[in-house]
C-alpha positions in Angstrom: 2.0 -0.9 8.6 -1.6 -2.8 9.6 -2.6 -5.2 6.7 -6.6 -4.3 7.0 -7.3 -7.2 4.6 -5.7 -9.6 7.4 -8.2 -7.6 10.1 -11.0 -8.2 7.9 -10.6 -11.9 7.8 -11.0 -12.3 11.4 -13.9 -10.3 12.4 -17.5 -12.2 11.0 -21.3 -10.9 9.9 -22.0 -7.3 10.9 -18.7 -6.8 12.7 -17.0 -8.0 9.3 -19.5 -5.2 7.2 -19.1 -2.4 9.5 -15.0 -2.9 9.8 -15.2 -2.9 5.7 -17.4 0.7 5.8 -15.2 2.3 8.6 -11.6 1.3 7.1 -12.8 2.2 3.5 -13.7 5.5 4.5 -10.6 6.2 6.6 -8.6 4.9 3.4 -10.4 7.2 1.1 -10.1 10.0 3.8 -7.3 13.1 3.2 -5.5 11.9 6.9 -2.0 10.9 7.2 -1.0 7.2 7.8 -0.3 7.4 11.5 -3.7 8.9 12.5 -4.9 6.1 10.0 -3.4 3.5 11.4 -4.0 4.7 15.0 -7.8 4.9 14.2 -8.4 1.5 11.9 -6.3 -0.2 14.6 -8.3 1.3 17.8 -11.7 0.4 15.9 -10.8 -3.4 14.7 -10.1 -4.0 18.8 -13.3 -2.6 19.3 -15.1 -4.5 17.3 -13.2 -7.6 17.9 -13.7 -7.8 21.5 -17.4 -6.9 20.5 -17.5 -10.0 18.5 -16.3 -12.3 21.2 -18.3 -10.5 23.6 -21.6 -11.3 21.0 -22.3 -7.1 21.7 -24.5 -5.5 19.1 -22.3 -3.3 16.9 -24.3 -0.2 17.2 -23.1 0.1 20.7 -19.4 0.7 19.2 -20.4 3.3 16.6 -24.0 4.0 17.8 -27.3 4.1 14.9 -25.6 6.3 12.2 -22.1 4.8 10.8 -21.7 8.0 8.3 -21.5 10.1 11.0 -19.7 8.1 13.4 -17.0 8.0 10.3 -16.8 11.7 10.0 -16.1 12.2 13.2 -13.7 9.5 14.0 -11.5 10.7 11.0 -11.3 14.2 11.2 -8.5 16.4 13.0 -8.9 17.3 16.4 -8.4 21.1 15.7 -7.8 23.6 13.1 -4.2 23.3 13.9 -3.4 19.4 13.1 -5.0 20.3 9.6 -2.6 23.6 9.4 0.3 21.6 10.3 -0.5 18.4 7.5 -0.6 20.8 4.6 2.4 22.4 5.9 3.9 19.1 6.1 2.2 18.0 2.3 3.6 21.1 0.6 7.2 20.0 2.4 7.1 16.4 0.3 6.6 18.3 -2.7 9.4 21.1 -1.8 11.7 18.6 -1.3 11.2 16.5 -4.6 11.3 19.5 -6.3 13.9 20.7 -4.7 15.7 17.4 -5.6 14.5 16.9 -9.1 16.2 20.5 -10.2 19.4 19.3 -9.4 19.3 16.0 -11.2 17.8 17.7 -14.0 20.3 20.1 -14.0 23.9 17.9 -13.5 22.2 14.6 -15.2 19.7 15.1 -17.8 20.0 18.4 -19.4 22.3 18.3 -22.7 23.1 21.8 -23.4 25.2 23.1 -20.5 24.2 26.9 -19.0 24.9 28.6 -16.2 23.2 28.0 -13.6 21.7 31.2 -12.4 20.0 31.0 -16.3 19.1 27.6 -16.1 15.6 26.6 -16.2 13.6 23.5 -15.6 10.3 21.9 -16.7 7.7 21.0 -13.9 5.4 19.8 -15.9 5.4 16.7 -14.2 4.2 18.6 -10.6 1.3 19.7 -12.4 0.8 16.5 -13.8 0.9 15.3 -10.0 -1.7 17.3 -8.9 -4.1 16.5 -11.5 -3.7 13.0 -10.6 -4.2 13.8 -6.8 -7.3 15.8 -7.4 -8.6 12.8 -9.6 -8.1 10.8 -7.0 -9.6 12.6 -4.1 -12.6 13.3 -6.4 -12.8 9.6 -6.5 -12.4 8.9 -2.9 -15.5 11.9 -2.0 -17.1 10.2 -4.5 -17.2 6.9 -3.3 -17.4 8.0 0.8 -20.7 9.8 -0.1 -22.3 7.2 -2.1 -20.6 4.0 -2.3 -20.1 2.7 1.3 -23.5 4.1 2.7 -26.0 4.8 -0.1 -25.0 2.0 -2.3 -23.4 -0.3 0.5 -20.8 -0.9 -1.9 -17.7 -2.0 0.3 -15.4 -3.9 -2.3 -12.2 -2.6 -0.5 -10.2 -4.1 -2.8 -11.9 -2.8 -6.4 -12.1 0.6 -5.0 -8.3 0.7 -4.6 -7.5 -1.0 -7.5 -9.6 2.0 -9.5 -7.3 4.6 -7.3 -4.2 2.8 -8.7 -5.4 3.0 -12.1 -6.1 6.8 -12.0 -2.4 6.8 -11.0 -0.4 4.8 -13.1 -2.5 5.7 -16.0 -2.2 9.6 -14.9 1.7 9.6 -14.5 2.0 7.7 -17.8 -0.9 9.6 -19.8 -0.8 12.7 -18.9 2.6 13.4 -20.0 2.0 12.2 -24.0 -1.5 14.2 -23.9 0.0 17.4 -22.5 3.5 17.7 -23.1 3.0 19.8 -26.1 0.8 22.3 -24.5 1.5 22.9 -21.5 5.6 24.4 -20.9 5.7 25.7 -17.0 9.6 26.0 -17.2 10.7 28.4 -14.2 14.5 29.6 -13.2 16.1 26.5 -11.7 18.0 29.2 -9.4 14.7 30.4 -8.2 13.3 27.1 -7.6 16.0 26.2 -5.7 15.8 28.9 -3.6 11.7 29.0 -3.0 12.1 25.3 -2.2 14.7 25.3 -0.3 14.0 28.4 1.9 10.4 26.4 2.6 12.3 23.1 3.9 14.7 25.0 5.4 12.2 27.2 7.5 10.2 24.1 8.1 12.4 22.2 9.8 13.8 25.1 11.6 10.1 25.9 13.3 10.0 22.5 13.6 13.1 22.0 16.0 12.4 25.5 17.8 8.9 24.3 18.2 9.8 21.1 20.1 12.3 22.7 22.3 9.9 25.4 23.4 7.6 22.9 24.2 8.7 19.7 24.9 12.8 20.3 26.2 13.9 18.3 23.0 14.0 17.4 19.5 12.3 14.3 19.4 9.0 14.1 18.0 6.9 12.9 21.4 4.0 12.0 19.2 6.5 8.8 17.8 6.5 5.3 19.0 8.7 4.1 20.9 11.2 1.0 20.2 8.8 -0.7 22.7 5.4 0.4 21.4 6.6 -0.1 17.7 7.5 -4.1 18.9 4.6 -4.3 20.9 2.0 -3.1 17.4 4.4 -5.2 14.9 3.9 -8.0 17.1 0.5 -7.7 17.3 0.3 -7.4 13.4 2.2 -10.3 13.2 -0.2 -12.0 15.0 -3.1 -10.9 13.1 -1.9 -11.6 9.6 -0.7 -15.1 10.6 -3.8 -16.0 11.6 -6.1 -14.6 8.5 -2.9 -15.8 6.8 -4.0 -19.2 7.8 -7.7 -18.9 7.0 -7.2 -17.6 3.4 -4.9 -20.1 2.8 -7.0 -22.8 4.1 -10.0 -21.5 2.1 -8.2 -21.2 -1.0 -7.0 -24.7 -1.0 -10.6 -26.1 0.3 -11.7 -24.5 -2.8 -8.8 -25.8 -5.2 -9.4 -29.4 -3.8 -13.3 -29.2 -3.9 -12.6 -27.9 -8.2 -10.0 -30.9 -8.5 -12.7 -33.5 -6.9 -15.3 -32.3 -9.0 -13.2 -32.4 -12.1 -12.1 -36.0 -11.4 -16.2 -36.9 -11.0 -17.0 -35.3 -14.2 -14.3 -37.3 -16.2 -15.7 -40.2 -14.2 -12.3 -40.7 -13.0 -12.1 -42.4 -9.3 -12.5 -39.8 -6.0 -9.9 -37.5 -5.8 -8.1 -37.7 -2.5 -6.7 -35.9 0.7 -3.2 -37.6 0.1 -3.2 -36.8 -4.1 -4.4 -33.0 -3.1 -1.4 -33.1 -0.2 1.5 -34.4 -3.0 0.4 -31.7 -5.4 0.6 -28.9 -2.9 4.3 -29.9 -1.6 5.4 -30.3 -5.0 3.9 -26.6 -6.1 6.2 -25.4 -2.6 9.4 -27.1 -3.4 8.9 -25.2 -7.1 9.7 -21.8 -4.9 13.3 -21.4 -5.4 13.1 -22.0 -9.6 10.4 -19.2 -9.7 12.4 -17.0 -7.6 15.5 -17.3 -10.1 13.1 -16.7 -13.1 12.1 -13.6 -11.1 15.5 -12.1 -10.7 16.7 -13.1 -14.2 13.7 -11.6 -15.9 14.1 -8.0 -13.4 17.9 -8.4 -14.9 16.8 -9.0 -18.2 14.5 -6.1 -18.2 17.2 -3.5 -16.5 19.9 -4.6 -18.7 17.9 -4.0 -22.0 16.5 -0.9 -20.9 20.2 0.9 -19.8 21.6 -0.3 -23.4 18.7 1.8 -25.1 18.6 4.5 -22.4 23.1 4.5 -23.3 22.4 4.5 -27.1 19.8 7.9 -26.9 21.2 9.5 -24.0 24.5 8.9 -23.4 26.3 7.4 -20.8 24.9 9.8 -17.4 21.4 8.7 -18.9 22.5 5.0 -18.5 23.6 5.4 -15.2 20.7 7.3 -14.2 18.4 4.4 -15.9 20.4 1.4 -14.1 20.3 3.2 -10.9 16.6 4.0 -10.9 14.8 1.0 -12.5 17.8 -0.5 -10.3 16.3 0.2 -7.3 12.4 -0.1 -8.5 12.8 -3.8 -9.6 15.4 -4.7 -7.0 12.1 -3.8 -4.1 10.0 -5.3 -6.2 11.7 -9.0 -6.6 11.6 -8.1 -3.2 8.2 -8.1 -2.3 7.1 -10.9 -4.6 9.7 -13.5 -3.0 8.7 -12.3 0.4 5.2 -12.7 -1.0 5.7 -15.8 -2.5 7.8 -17.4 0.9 5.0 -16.1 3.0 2.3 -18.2 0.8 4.1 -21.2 1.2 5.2 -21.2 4.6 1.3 -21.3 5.1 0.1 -23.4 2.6 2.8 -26.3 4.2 1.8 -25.3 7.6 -2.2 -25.5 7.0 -1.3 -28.9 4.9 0.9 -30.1 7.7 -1.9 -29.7 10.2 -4.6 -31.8 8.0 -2.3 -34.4 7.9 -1.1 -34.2 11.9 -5.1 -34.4 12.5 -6.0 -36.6 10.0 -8.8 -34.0 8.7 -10.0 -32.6 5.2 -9.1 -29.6 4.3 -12.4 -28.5 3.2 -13.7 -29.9 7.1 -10.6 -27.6 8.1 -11.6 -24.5 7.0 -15.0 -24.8 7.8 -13.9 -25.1 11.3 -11.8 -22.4 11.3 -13.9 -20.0 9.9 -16.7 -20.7 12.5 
């Protein structure tokens, strides 16, 4: 997956503007993630070798940006759109498909037959109030945010789309649970759902042997292609790795010299600033622990309610879900946490090889 933050941090002026604009829009556009990340990834080398070139922008995406963005996002034909809601209604077959079994075997208490059996959807609906919310919100900000207002804080406007989600999954279901009750035959949403995925995948496969010889999706990257764009990604987020960092600690060091000048305390140093920041690394493995233990904490307490209300099958399910959500999590925030510091000793390790300030580091690097 391309980290557009990382892009951002190495393109500068109106390259660095115009990359915001176009990869805000794409983000707030109803495509899927390959076309995405085909498109942001196409457009940041265009601008990049613009950059280095010193060409004017507007010969990349011309006079009007709002309508070089419309076009460079939408489908090619009629067709691609046809086949990504038949794909979009598949995701949703398939969890419901999914989520009527579980509901059936693990969490319902009073036992019936199956072909009686019925289960509560609410929570689809609840899903697709949340996803209209949020693609009101991302109209919203395409038509006046990026190009009326110029507002491009990539980061804010994502943060509001993860609010609209976490607070609709979570508050939805106390508001509406006692008025809305969309409980159909489990048998016949087995069946609908099934028959869709079933048919899906079966026009699917007849569709690439009729025209292709095979069943491998041709538009896929190959083992090659998909080393060739990690490794370029790699590349990328290394080196705005390495200019975030050094900024960050540039401004770190410039607060700690200040604060020394305003206690009238003598200058604060390159080697005091260099101690602090290896002994913050070598503190990595401790938080890590803490990380795990409170993830265990938090799973263990949770299963022993979950087993005193529900019973032993709702324990289970309990361990195994939040299980699995706090095991990627922990995760993520060591991987995050590794990455930081890998950078932070190799942008300290380089002052100290050259014998230069960190704030005179950064300011070269960012040139």
């Amino acid at each position: 997956m391309i980290d557009t933050f990382a892009m951002r941090e190495l393109l500068r002026g109106e390259y660095k503007e115009t990359f915001e604009k176009i990869s805000l829009y794409g983000d707030m556009s109803n495509i899927n993630s390959a076309m995405l990340e085909d498109r942001i990834t196409n457009i940041y080398d265009l601008l990049m070798e613009a950059q280095n070139e010193e060409k004017p922008v507007d010969k990349i995406v011309g006079t009007n940006l709002e309508k070089f963005c419309r076009s460079y996002f939408k489908y090619d034909s009629v067709g691609d759109i046809l086949k990504e809601i038949c794909k979009r209604i598949l995701n949703v077959a398939v969890i419901l498909f999914v989520f009527s079994f579980l509901d059936y075997f693990l969490l319902s208490e009073e036992k019936v037959p199956f072909t009686k059996a019925r289960v509560n959807i609410v929570g689809l609906f609840i899903g697709l109030l949340v996803a209209l919310a949020i693609i009101g919100y991302s109209n919203y900000v395409k038509r006046k945010k990026i190009f009326i207002e110029g507002n491009v804080k990539y980061g804010w406007h994502l943060g509001v789309i993860a609010i609209l989600f976490f607070v609709g999954i979570i508050g939805l279901p106390i508001l509406i649970s006692d008025v809305v009750d969309f409980s159909p035959s489990l048998l016949m949403t087995v069946l609908v759902t099934g028959a869709y995925a079933g048919g899906y995948f079966l026009v699917t496969m007849i569709y690439r042997i009729v025209k292709y010889g095979s069943l491998k999706n041709p538009n896929k990257l190959t083992k090659e292609e998909k080393a060739e764009r990690n490794a370029a990604n790699k590349e990328i987020e290394e080196k705005s790795e390495n200019i975030t960092t050094a900024r960050d600690l540039s401004e770190r060091f410039l607060k700690l010299k200040a604060k020394n000048e305003k206690k009238g305390k003598p200058e604060y140093t390159m080697e005091e600033f260099t101690k602090l920041i290896k002994n913050d690394i070598s503190q990595e493995k401790g938080i890590k622990i803490f990380m795990v233990a409170l993830a265990v904490g938090a799973t263990v307490f949770n299963v022993y309610k979950t087993y005193g209300s529900d019973g032993l099958k709702g324990a289970i399910l309990m361990f195994v879900i939040l299980g699995v959500i706090l095991t990627l999590v922990c995760r993520f925030m060591c991987k995050i946490l590794t990455e930081v510091n890998i950078s932070m000793k190799q942008v300290i390790e380089t002052c100290e090889e050259r014998d230069i300030n960190i704030v005179d580091y950064y300011k070269e690097l960012s040139q």
